[in-house]
N, C-alpha and C positions, 0 to 999 in steps of 0.2 A: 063286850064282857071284860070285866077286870078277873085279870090273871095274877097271880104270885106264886113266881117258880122259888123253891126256897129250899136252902140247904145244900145245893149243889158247888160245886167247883166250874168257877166259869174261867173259860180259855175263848180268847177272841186272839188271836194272832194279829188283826188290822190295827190293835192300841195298845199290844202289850200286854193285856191283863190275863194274870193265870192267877186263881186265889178264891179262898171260899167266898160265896158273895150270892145275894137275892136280887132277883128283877121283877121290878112292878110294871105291867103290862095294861094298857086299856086306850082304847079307843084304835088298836090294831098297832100300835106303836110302844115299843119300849120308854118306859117312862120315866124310871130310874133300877140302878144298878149298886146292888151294893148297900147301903143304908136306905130304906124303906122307911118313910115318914109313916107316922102312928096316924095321919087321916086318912091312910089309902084303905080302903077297906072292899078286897077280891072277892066275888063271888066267889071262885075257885083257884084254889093251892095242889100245885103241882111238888109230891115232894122229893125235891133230886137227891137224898141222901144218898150217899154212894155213888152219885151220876157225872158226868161232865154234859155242863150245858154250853152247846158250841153253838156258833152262828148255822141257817139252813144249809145243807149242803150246795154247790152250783154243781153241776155236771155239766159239760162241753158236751158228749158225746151219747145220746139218747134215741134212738130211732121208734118211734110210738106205733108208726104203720099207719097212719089215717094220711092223709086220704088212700085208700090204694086199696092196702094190704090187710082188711080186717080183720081174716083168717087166722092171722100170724096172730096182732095186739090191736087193742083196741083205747081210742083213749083214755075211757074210763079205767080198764085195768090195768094198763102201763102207769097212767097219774098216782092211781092205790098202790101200784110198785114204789112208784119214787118216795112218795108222803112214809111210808111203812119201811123204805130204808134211808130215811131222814133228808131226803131230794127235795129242798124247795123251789130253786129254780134249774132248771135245765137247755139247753142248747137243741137243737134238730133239725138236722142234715136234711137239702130237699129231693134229697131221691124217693120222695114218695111217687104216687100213680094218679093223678099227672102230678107232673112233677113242679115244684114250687118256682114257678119261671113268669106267672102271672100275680099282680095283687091281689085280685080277688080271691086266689088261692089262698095265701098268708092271710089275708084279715079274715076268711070265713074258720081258718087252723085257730088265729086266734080269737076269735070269739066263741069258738066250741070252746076252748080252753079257760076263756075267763068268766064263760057260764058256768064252767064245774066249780069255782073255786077253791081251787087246789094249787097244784103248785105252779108257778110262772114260768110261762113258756117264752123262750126268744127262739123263732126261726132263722136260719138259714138260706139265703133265698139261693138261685143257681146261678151262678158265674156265664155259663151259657145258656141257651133255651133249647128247653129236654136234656140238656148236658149234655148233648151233642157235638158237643166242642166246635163250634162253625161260627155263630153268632152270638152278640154276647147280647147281654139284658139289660133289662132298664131298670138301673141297680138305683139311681133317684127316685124311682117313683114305687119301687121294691122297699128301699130304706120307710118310705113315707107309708108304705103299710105295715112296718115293724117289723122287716128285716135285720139285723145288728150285723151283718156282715156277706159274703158268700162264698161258694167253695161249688166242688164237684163232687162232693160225699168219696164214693169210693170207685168213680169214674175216671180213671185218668188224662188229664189234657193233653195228647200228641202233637197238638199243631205248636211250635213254639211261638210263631207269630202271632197268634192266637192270644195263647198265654202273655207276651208282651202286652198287647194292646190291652188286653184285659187289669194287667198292674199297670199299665197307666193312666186310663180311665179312673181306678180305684184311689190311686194315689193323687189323683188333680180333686179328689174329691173325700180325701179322710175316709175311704170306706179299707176296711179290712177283710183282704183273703185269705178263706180259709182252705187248705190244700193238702190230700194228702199222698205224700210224695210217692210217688212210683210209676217207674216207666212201664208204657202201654206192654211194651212187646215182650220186654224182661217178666214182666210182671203175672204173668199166664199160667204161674203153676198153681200148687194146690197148699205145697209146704215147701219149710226153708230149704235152700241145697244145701246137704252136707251126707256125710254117710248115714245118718238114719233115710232119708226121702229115698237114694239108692239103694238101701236095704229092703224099701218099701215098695220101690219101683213107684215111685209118686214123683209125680212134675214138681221138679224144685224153682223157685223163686231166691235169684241169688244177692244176696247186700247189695248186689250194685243196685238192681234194679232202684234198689232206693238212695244210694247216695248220687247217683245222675241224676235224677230228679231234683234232690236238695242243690246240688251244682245248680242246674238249671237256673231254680230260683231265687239261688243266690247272685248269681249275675243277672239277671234280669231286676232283681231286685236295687243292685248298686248303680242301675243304670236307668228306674222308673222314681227309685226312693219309696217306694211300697211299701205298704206292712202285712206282713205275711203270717200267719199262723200255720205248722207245722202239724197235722192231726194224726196222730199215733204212731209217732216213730218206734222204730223198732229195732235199730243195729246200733253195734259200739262205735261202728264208724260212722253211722248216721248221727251220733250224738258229738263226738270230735267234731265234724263238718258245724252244728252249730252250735258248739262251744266256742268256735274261731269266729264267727261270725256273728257273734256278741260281742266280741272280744272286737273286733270293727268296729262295732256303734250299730249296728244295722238293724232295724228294729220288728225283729224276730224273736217269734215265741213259739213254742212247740208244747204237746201234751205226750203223755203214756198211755195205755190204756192195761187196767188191771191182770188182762190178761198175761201181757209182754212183760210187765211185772215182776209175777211172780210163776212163771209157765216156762217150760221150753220145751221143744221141739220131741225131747221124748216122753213127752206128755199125753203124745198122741195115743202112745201103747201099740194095739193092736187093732189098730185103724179104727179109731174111736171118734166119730163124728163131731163128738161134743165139744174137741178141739181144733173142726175144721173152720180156723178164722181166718180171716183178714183185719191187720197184716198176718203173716204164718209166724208161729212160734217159732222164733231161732235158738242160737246155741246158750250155755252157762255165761258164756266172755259178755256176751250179747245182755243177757239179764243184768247181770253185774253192771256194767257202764251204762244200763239205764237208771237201777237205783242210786248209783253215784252221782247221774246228773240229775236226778230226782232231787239228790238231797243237798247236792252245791248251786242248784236253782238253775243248772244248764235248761234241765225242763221245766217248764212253771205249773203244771197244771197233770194231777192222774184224773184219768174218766173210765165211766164203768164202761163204753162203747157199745151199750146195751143195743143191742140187737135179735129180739123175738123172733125166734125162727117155729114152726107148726112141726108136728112128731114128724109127720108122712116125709118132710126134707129134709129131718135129721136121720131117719133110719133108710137112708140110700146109702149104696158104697161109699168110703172117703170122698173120692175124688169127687163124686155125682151130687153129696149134699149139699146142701146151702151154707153157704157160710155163715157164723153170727153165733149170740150166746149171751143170755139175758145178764143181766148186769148191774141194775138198777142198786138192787136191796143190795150186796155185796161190795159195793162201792165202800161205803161207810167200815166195814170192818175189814177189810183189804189193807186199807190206809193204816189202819191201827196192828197189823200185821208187818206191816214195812216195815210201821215204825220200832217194835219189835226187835225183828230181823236187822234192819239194818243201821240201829244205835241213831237213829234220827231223834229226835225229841218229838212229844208226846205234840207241843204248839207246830213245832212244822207236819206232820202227819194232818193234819188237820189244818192247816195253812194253803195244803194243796186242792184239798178239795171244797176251801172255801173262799177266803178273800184272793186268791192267787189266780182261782179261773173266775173270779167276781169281777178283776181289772180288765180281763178281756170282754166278758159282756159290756161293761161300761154303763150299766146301771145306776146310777147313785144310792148309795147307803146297802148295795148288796154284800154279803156274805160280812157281814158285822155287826156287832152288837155294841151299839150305842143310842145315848137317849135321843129320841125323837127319830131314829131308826124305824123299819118298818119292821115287829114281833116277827121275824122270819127266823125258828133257832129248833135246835133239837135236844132234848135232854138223850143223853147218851149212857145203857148202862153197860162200861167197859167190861163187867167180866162176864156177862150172860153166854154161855156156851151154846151153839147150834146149828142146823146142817143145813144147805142150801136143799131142798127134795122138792117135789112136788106140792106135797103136803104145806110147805111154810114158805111158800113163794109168791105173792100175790098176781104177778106178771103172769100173762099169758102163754111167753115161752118158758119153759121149764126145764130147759137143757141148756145146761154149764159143766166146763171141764172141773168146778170147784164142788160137783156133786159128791158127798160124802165124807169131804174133806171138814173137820172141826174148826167152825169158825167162832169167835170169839169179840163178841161186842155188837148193839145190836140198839135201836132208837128206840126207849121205853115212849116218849111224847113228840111229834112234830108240829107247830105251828107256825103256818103262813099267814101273816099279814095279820096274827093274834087270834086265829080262829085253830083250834086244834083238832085235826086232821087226822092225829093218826093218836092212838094208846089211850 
């Protein structure tokens, strides 16, 4: 189908371009940008007036629940989550049930996925098999069923020898791991230590836990030459640790997760489940030096950490529910909140959550808008006012700590690959 998005304000961060401008779409591919030759003649005009039309969003951090967990999400209604808040491509962690440690696992994930035709899926495959931190996988032949990297989701790796061999393996072989840092034993509570968890009488989880882990892997890393991905850091000290370790050469990249964002620790209130995540919200100091390396590119990449949790695990005591908190739709207007808040420009707000976690998937022509690109983009309308609820969620989980809170900005049209998906 030929498309003409028209009138809008296009921001592509990958080339520079912020400015009014049209794009001619057809045969699933950007075709031009900007002046529109008088023979193109679209079945359908999209019209952005008022909109920003941005590349599709990428998200690193997505958990769908298939295979396993259907209860929780399902693919259908997680992919209508992402398409509906502007997700064209997305990332996912293999702790599913079984767990993604075999091919046939990943090609059967993605061909349920590219039956739907919706938004593109890159798996994760598992660093060990069942993540059981013992044995590691057969990350060549993982890769060769569309793996893009691997990790332990939110399994910690205790054996350090383990963890070596494992970045060495990856590094004799250009594969990138994904990690996200936190010691096994440290790591056992429910929220961050400080005087709210003690007020709460809640098992804290204290910084360290997560800068020995970055330790860890940072000297393992100087000594395999790995490339390591950082998945949801969470402290000011965790972000110092790899700010110095950029500042090395050492080829480390880390993400946010909306939560740790814009959240902290007394967020929880009065033991309100909807903020029991992993990582735990920590303190203000905490917040702060994550938006700062947000915005001086210590960290490259915010993700929504979408995780679909069912009511019956949300409404357990603190301590007793499941962790997690749908994410998907709220990605997109989180970003535009930041930027907001924290004096970022409107092209980097939007730089994070698209060509910046587009480099680490390592896709070509992902999260940008350019001819002969694949039509992967969201028309954007900035000031649309609305609440995360039940009611306007399309995701299966429906429990987020951002319930009720006035969010601001919101994908009027999605399309992947020129086929429009969502508006």
């Amino acid at each position: 189908m030929k498309i003409l998005v028209a009138n809008g304000r296009v921001i592509d961060p990958a080339s520079g371009v912020d400015g009014p401008a049209d794009l001619a779409i057809a045969g699933g591919v950007i075709r031009a940008i900007g002046q529109v030759g008088s023979d193109f003649e679209p079945e359908r005009t999209l019209d952005a007036k008022g909109c920003l039309v941005v590349p599709g969003l990428v998200d690193l951090a997505a958990r769908l629940r298939e295979p396993g967990y259907e209860h929780e999400g399902m693919l259908e209604s997680e992919m209508a989550a992402a398409v509906a808040g502007g997700v064209t491509s997305l990332v996912c962690p293999p702790d599913t049930d079984p767990v993604l440690d075999e091919p046939g696992l990943v090609q059967m994930l993605k061909f349920r996925a590219e039956k739907m035709q919706s938004a593109r899926l890159f798996p994760l495959g598992a660093l060990t098999r069942g993540l059981a931190g013992e044995v590691l996988t057969e990350m060549a032949e993982l890769t060769e069923a569309g793996c893009i990297g691997f990790g332990q989701a939110d399994v910690p790796l205790a054996n350090t020898q383990v963890l070596q061999r494992a970045l060495q393996y990856a590094s004799t072989f250009g594969h990138r791991v994904w990690l996200r840092p936190q010691d096994r034993d440290l790591g056992r509570g429910v929220a961050a230590s400080g005087p709210l968890a003690t007020r709460l009488g809640l098992a804290g989880v204290p910084v360290a836990a997560e800068t020995i882990a970055i330790f860890t892997i940072i000297e393992l890393m100087r000594s395999t030459g790995a490339r390591v991905h950082l998945c949801r850091l969470s402290s000011a000290a965790g972000v110092a640790q790899v700010r110095a370790a950029k500042a090395e050469g050492l080829p480390l990249t880390c993400d946010v997760s909306i939560n740790s964002l814009h959240l902290v620790d007394t967020d929880i209130g009065f033991f309100d489940s909807r903020a029991r995540l992993h990582p735990p919200l920590r303190q203000q100091r905490d917040r702060d030096a994550l938006s700062e390396g947000l915005l001086d590119g210590t960290i490259d990449a915010l993700v929504s950490d979408h995780s679909p949790v069912e009511a019956d695990a949300k409404t357990l005591p603190f301590a007793e529910s499941e962790p997690g908190a749908t994410g998907l739709e709220l990605l997109l207007p989180l970003a535009l909140r930041w930027a907001t808040r924290s004096g970022a420009s409107l092209s980097r707000a939007i730089e994070v959550v698209t060509s910046a976690p587009a480099r680490l998937v390592g896709a070509s022509g992902l999260g940008e808008l350019s001819v002969g690109s694949a039509a992967d983009l969201c028309v954007v309308d900035p000031a649309v006012e609305w609440q995360a609820d039940a009611a306007s969620l399309r995701s299966q989980g429906k429990h987020t700590p951002f319930a009720g809170q006035p969010l601001i900005g919101r994908a009027r049209f999605t399309l992947a690959g020129g086929r429009i998906l969502h508006g």
